[in-house]
C-alpha positions in Angstrom: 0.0 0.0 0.0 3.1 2.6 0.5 4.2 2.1 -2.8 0.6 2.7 -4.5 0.5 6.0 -2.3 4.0 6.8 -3.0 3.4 6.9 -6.7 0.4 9.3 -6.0 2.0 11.7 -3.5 5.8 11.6 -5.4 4.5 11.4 -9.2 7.3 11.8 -12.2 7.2 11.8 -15.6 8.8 8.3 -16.0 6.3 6.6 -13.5 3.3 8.1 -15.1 4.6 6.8 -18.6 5.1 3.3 -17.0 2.1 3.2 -15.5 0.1 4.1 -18.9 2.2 2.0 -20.9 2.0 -1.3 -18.3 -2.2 0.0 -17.7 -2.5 -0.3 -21.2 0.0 -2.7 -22.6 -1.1 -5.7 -20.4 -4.7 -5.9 -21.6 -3.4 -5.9 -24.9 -1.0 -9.3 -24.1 -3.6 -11.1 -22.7 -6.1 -10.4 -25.7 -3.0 -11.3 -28.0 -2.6 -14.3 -25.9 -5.6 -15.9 -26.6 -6.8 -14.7 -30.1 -3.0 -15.3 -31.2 -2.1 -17.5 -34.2 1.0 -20.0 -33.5 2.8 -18.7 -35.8 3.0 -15.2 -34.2 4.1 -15.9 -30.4 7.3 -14.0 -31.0 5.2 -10.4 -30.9 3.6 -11.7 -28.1 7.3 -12.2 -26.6 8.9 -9.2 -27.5 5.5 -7.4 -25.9 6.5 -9.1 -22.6 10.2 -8.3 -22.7 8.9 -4.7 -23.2 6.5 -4.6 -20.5 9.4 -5.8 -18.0 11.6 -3.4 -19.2 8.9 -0.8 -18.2 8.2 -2.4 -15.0 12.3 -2.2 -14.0 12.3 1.5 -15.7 9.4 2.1 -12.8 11.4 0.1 -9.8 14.5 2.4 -10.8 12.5 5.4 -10.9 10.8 4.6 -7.4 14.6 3.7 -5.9 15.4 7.5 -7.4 12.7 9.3 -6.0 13.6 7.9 -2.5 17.4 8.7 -3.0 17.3 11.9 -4.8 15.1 15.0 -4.6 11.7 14.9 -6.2 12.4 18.5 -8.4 16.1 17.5 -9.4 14.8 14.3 -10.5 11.9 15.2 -12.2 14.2 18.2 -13.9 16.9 15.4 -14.7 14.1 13.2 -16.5 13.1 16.2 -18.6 17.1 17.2 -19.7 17.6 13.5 -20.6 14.3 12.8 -23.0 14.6 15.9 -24.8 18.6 15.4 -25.1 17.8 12.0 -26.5 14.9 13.1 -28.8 17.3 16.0 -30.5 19.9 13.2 -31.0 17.4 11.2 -32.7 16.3 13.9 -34.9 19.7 15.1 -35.9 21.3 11.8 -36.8 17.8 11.0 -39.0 17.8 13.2 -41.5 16.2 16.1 -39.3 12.7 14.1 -38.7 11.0 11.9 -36.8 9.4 9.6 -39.2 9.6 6.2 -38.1 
């Protein structure tokens, strides 16, 4: 129950992403799971790898938020998505088309 009203009182921008993406990512690998043709369980296990990747990008941002302080963190988050998105964009040809 403290974690659940950790992530309410001490929310950052990682742990609301995790949270959407596991909220609406897990749904989606259970209806996969049974409407799935054999021959396609590799999405379906790529999906999962995903989804724990998100859940250990949440444990890591929870371990942060106890060590560091909530603003600096939350500032830090910001500096590194938006340092990593203008990377992308320079080394693709200036867009970001997929």
């Amino acid at each position: 129950m403290k974690l659940i009203f950790d992530l309410i009182k001490k929310p950052t921008f990682i742990s609301i992403v995790s949270i959407l993406l596991f909220a609406f990512g897990l749904p989606l690998i259970i209806y996969q799971f049974f409407t799935y043709d054999p021959s396609s369980s590799l999405g379906i296990v790529i999906e999962v790898i995903i989804l724990m990747f998100v859940l250990g990008l949440l444990v890591i941002d929870r371990f942060l938020v106890k060590k560091v302080n909530i603003i600096k963190l939350s500032i830090l988050e910001v500096v590194l998505i938006v340092g990593y998105l203008m990377y992308y964009y320079f080394t693709n040809d200036n867009s970001f088309s997929i």
